[in-house]
N, C-alpha and C positions, 0 to 999 in steps of 0.2 A: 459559130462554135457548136459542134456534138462532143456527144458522151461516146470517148474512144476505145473505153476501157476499163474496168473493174476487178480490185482483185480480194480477197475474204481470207482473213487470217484470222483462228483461234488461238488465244494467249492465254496463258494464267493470270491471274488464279482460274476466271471461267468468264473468260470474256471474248467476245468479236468483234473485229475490227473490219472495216469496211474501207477502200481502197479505191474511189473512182479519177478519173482520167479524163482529161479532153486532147479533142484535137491539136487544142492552142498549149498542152502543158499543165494549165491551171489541175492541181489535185484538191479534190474535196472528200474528208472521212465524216465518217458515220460510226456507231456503235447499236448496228442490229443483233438483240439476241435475247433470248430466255436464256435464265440462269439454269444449268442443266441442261436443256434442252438446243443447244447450239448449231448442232451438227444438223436439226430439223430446220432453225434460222437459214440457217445457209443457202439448203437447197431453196427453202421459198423466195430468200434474194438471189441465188441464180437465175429462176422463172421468173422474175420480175423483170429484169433486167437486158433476158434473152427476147422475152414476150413484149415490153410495152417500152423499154428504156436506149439500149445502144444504139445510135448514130441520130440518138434526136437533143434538141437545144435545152440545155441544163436546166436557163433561168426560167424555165416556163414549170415553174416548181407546184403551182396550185391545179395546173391541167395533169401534172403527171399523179401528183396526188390520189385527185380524183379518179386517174384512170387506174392507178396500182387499188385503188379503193371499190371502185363499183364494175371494172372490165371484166372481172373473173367472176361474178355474180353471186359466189357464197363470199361473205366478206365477215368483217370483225373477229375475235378473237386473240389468245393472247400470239400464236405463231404469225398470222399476217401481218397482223396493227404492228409486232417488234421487226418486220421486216421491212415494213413501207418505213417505219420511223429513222431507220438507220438510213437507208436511202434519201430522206426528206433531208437530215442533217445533213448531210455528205454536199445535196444540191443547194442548200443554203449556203455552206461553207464554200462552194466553188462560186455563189454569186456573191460574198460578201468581198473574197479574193479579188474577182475579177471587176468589182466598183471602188478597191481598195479601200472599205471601210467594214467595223464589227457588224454582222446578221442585225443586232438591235438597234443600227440604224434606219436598217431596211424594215424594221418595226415597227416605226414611229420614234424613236430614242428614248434616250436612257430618262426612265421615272427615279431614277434612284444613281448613285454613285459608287455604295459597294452593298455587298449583300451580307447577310448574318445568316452562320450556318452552324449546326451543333454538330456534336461530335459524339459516336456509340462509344458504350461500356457496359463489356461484361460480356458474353455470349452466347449460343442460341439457349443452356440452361445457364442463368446470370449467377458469378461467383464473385466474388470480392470486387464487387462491383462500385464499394465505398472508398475502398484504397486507390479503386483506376479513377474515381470520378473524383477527388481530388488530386490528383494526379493532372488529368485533364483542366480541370480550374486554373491549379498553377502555371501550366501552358497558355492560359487566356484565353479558353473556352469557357462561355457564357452560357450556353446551351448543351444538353448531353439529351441522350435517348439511351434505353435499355429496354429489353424482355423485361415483361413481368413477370413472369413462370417457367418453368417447363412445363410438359403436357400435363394437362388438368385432363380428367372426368368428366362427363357432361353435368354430374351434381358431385362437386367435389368435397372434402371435407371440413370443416372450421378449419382447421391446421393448415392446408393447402391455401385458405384466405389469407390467412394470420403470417404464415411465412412471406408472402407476398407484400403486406402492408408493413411488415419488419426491415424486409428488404430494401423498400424503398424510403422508408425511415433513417435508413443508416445513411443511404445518400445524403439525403435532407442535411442530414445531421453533419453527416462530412462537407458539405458544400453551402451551407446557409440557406437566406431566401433571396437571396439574388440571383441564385442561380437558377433558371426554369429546365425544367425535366421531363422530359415527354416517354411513356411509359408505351411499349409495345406489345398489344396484346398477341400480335402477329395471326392471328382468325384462326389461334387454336384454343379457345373457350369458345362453348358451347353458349349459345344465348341465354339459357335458366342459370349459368354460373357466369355469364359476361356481369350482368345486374348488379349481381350482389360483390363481385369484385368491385367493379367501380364504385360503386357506394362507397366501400371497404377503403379504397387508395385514397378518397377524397381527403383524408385527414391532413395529411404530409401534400395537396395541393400541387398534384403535378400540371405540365404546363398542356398536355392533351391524353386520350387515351388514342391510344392509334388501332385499327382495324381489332375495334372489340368482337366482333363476329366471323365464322368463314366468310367467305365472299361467296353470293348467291343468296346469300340471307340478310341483301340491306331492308329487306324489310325489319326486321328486326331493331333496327338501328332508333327507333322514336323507342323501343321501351326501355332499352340501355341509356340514351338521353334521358329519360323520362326519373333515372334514380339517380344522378349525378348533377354535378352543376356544373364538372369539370369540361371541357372542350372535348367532342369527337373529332377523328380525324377518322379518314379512310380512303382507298384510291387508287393504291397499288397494284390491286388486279380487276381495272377499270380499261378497259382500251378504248372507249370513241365519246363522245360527246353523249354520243346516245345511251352509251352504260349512265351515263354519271345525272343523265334527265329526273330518273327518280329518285336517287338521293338528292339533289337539290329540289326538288319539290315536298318532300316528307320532313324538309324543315329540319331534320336532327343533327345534320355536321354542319360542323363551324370550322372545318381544315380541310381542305381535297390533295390529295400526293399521286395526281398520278404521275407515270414514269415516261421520262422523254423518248425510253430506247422501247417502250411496249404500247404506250397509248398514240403510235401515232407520230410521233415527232414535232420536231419545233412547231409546225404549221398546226397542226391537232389540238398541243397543249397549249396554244396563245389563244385557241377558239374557246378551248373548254374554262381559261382560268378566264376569260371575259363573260362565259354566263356564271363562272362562279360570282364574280362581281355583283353580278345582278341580284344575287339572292345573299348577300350580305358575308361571303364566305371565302374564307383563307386561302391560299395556294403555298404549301410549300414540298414541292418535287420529289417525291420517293428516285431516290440514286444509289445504291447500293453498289456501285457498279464503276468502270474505267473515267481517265479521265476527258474522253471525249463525249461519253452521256451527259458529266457535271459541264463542260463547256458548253453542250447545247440547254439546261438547264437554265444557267445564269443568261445566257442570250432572253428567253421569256419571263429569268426574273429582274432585267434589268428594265422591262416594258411593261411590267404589269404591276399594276397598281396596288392591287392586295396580295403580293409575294409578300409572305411572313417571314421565311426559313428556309434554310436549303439544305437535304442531307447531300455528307459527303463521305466517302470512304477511307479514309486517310485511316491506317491502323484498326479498321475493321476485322473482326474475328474470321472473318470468309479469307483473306488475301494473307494468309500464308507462304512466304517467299518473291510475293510479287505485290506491290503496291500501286496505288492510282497515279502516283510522281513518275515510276520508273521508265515510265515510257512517252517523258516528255524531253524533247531537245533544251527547255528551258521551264527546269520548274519550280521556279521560282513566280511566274504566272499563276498559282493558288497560294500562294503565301496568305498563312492566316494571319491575322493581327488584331487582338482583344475582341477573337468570337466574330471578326469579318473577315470576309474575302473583297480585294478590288474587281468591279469588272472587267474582262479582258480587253483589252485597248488595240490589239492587232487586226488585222483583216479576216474575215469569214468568221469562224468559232473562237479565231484567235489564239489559237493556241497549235502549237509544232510539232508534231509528233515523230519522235527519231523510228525514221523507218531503217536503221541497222537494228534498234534494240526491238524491232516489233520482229523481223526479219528472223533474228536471229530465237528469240523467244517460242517461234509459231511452232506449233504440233496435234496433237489429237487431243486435246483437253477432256479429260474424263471426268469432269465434277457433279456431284448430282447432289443435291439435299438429302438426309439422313432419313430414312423412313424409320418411325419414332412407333411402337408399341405400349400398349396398355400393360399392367397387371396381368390380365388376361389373355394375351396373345392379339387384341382386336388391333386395326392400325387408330392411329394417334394423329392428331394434327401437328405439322412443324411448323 
């Protein structure tokens, strides 16, 4: 069996789909892409593919790995690590097809049965975010995430604290304490004001803070532990095993999220969530994204051991006219049910993707994150 053929479609809302082909028929997808950055994804999974991939044998998925990873000599980052990772899926998905059985049995099998995933509320700046997160409860999600803010200051005001711990008060308030809340700082506060927020949110006892600093400054991440007793999380703009070396040595997070379509892929993120393991720490998948990311997602959280959580996109404030369901032949395959999903039961990722509606959907997707300003005109973190 070779790889006959490859073909790359950009969909809305801001996603890529990946397209591979064999000799024998067997199709396996992927979802390589930075959000924004797509039309760069692409070309580097063209090069991959022209370079190290067509007319070689699929299921040798750990030597092609290695060779999309260390062949081309500058390596890591967030444009290669998301372009090897769509590719990794794509060739798990044609080897799980072609042994007729789900990727996480080719794992070792299933540590779990179904997986527990939350659900966002409210926006990149969070508005009535108490009305949607009871909203969401009623539907039978058990878990929600939200923004803490919009763009702060590097030393912002009481008032900018203060609205923040109101805010997520109101949740509280609308949803009880059964329901755990994970609060996104998204790495736009500044470390001198990450501190004294989370101090600040402890009260209303959310269930993690997520990427309290920008990324580049994990160092920073032991003095923000250091005022909270709440859970760090972080991980999102992490691509290889070797990003993630010194936060788990520095002892400060208790969650990892990295993302199956940027750090790498299935193969990557089963290495990285087994040394999470080792140092006593969380895995649950930052997904923001289509539903062939979240299928390769639950594939590594149905084998690994300390999977907490899974995000999922379902009515996410990014997917405006296009949702994570639309582009499934059968989507009823993520059906939530009281705050779970079952794992996918079909061959490879398990899940079907209608290539009319992917087909018919594809074009130049121009999405890009909002470049956010100061008071002052400086730029802002999003």
């Amino acid at each position: 069996m070779e790889i006959a053929d490859y073909e790359l479609f950009q969909v809305p809302p801001r996603w890529l789909f990946l397209r591979v082909e064999t000799d024998t028929g067997l199709v396996g997808w992927g979802e390589p892409v930075v959000e924004g950055r797509a039309r760069t994804v692409e070309t580097a999974v063209e090069e991959l593919f022209e370079t190290y991939l067509l007319g070689e044998d699929p299921l040798r998925i750990e030597d092609h790995w290695q060779t999309m990873y260390r062949g081309g000599f500058y390596r890591g980052g967030p444009v290669l690590m998301s372009a090897i990772a769509g590719v990794d899926q794509a060739l798990w998905d044609i080897s799980g097809k072609h042994l007729g059985v789900p990727v996480y049995e080719l794992l070792g099998g299933p540590a779990r049965e179904r997986m527990r995933v939350y659900q966002w509320v409210g926006g990149d700046r969070p508005t009535d975010v108490a009305e949607q997160a009871a909203e969401q409860v009623e539907a039978g999600f058990t878990a929600l995430k939200m923004n803490a803010t919009p763009e702060m200051r590097r030393v912002d005001t009481p008032a900018a604290v203060e609205a923040a711990v109101d805010r997520l008060g109101a949740v509280r308030e609308a949803v009880g304490d059964e329901v755990d809340i994970g609060v996104d700082f998204h790495g736009r506060v500044a470390k001198s004001q990450a501190k004294k927020l989370a101090a600040a949110l402890e009260v209303h006892d959310p269930f993690f803070v997520e990427e309290p600093v920008p990324p580049g400054h994990e160092d920073a991440l032991p003095a923000v532990a250091n005022h909270t007793s709440t859970p760090i999380a972080t991980g999102e703009r992490l691509y290889s095993r070797w990003d993630f070396t010194e936060v788990f040595e520095d002892g400060a997070v208790d969650v990892i999220q990295p993302d199956l379509s940027h750090a790498g892929g299935i193969s990557e993120v089963k290495r990285i969530a087994a040394m999470a393991e080792a140092y006593d720490v969380a895995l649950a998948p930052h997904c923001p994204l289509g539903p062939i990311a979240l299928a390769a997602c639950l594939q590594v959280d149905a084998v690994a051991g300390n999977a907490l959580i899974q995000e999922q996109s379902l009515d996410i404030h990014y997917n405006e006219g296009t949702d994570e369901l639309d582009y499934l032949a059968d989507p009823a395959v993520f059906e939530y049910d009281g705050g779970y999903v079952d794992l996918p039961e079909g061959p490879g990722l398990g899940i079907e993707i209608d290539e009319d509606v992917v087909r018919e959907r594809t074009g130049d997707v121009d999405w890009h994150n909002p470049v956010w300003r100061h008071d002052d005109g400086s730029v802002a973190e999003w």
